[in-house]
N, C-alpha and C positions, 0 to 999 in steps of 0.2 A: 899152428895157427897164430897169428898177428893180429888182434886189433887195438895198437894203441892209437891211443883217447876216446877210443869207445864209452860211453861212461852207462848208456839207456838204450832199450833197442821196445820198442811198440808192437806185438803181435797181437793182429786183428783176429781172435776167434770169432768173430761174427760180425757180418756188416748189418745184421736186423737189427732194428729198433723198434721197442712199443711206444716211444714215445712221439709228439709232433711240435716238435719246440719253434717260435715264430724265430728264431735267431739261425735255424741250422741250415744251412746251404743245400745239403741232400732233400728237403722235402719243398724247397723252393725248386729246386731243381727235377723232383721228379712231377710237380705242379706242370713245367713247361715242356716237360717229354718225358710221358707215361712209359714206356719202353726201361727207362730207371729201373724199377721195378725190379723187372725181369732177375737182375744182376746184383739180389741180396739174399746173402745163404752163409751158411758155415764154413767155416778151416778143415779142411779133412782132419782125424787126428794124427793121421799117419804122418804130415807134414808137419803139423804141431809138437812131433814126438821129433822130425829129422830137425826141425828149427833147434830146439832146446838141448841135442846132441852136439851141435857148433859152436853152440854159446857158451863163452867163458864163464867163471866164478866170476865173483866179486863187481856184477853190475847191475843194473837195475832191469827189471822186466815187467811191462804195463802190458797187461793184457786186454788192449785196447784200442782202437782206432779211430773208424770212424761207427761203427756198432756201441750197442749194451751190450756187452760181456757177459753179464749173467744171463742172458738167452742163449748160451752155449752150452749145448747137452752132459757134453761132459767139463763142466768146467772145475771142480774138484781132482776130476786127474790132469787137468794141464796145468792146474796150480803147482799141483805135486811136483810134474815132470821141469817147472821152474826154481823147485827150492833146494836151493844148493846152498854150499859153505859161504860164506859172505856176499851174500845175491839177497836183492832186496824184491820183493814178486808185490806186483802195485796194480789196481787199475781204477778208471774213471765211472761212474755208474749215474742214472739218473735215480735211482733210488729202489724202484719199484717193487722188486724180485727181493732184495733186502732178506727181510722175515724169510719168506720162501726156502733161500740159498741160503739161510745164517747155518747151517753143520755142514756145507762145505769152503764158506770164508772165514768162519772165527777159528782161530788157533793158526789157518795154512794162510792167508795173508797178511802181508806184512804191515801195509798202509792200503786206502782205499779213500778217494773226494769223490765226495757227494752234489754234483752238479743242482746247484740250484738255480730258476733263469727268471730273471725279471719278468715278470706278469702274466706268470704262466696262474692258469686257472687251476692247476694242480695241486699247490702249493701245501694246503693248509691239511690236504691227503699225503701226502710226501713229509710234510711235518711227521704226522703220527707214526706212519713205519719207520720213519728214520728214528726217533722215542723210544718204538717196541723193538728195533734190531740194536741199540743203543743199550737196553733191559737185559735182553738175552745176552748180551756181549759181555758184559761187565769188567771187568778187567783185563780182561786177555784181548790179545789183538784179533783185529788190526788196529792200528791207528788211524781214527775218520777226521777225514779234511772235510769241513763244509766249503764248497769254493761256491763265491755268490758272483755270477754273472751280472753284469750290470749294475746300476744302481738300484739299492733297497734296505730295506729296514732289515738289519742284524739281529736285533734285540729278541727274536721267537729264539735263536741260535748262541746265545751267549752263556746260558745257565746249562749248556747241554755238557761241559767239560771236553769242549773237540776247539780243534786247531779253524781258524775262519780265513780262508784266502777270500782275498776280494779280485775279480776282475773288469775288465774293460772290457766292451761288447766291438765288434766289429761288423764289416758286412756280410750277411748272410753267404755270400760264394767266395769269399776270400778272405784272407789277413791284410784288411786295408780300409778306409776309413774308419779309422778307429777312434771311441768319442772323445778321448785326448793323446795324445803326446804317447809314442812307445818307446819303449827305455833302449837303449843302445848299450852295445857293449865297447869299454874302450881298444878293444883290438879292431875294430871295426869290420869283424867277419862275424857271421849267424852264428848264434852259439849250437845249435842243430848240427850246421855243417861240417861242425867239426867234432860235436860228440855225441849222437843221434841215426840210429838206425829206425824204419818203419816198414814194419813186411805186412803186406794185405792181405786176405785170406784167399787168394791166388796164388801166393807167393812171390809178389814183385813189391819188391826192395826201392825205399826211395829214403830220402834224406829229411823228411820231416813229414809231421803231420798234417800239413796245410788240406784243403780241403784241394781234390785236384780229383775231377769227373772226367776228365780230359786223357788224365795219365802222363800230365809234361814230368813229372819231378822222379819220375821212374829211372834210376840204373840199374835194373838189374833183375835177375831172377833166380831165387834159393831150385828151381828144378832145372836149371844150365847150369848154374855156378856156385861153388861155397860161396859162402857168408864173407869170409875171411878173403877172396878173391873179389869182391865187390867192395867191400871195403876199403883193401889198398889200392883199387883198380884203377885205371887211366881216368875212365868218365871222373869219378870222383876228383880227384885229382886235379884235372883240367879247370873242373866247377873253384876246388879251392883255390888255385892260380889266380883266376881273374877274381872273385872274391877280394884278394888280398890288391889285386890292380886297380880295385874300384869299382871292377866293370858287373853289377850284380845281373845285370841285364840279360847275363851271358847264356844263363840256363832260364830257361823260359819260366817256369813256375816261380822264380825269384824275382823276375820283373815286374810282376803285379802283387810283392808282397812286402808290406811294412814289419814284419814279425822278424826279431832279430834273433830270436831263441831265449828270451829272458821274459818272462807275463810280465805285465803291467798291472798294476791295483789301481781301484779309482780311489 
């Protein structure tokens, strides 16, 4: 198997969420067609077991998409079944499960950001388990990102000894008006595009995490095709051609998107 510049690859163990964040595109979206619904549930494990048999050492794996990951039944064995020899096992969390799930993330993950989001009512409940899984952690990993959505006051988060990413908020169904300026990379292609896989708990394979209900930025699927055959595959390929011609247009879910693969802090 072949994937270079592969560097990260996103596996959505669950697309459920407990939480109703005013910024998330999915609960705007299933606001305007109840049917959303229907089409949130778990990863089989048995695809979670054939995903992590393709995947090389030595790259990153977020167990994560567009779900809380910690509302994945077994998510201590799909930690496991990520931690390899120089393999970094990461994911994005809103907080909640924290305490709950602390004896199956402390010691087995490697890093872990703690989504915080401007004006959420939740905040100041989110504070304290993040304290009490902070307690029980103590030394040992993982390593916690606080990453602050929007603008807000840092200062509850500074005395806590963890890493503070800050971000830019954009629009609720896409990577695009964003409240300033997004960073560009000087090669002038997505930094995703060219090292970035996302497999959904379906198993279809796409090129970033952008928020995409539609299914445009789909190449591909792990139950047709290795990992490693999507990867080097034509679709692909084609996408980074025009990329490099200018044309981002080309592939549909890149033309309604400002996100270059690099975050922006405000």
């Amino acid at each position: 198997m072949s994937f270079n510049g592969l560097s990260s690859v996103n596996v959505e163990l669950t697309s459920r969420c407990n939480k109703s964040c005013a910024m998330c595109g999915r609960r705007k979206h299933e606001r305007d067609d109840p049917n959303v619904l229907n089409t949130y549930g778990d990863m089989s494990f048995s695809m979670v077991e054939y995903i992590a048999s393709q995947l090389p050492d030595g790259i990153t794996t977020q167990l994560h998409s567009n779900g809380e990951p910690t509302l994945y039944p077994r998510l201590g064995d799909a930690i496991h079944l990520f931690s390899r020899q120089g393999c970094l096992v990461s994911f994005d969390t809103n907080g909640k499960l924290l305490v709950e799930k602390a004896s199956e993330i402390i010691d087995n993950v490697d890093t872990i950001a703690i989504s915080v989001i401007q004006n959420d009512p939740e905040k100041d409940e989110q504070l304290r388990v993040i304290k009490e899984f902070l307690h029980i952690k103590g030394n040992r990993k993982p390593l916690v990102v606080i990453r602050l959505n929007g603008e807000q006051d840092e200062t509850p988060y500074k005395n806590l000894g963890v890493t503070i990413a800050k971000r830019v908020l954009h629009h609720p169904m896409g990577s695009y008006e964003y409240s300033r300026d997004v960073t560009v990379p000087e090669t002038g292609v997505c930094m995703d595009l060219l090292h970035r896989l996302s497999i959904d708990r379906f198993g279809n394979v796409s090129l970033c995490v952008r928020y995409d209900p539609n299914g445009d930025g789909i190449i591909g699927n792990v139950l047709t095709e290795k990992l490693d055959e999507i990867w080097n595959g034509k679709v692909r390929a084609e996408i980074i051609r025009n990329h490099l011609c200018g044309n981002r247009g080309f592939w549909k879910i890149c033309s309604t998107c400002d996100f270059w693969g690099l975050p922006t802090g405000w």
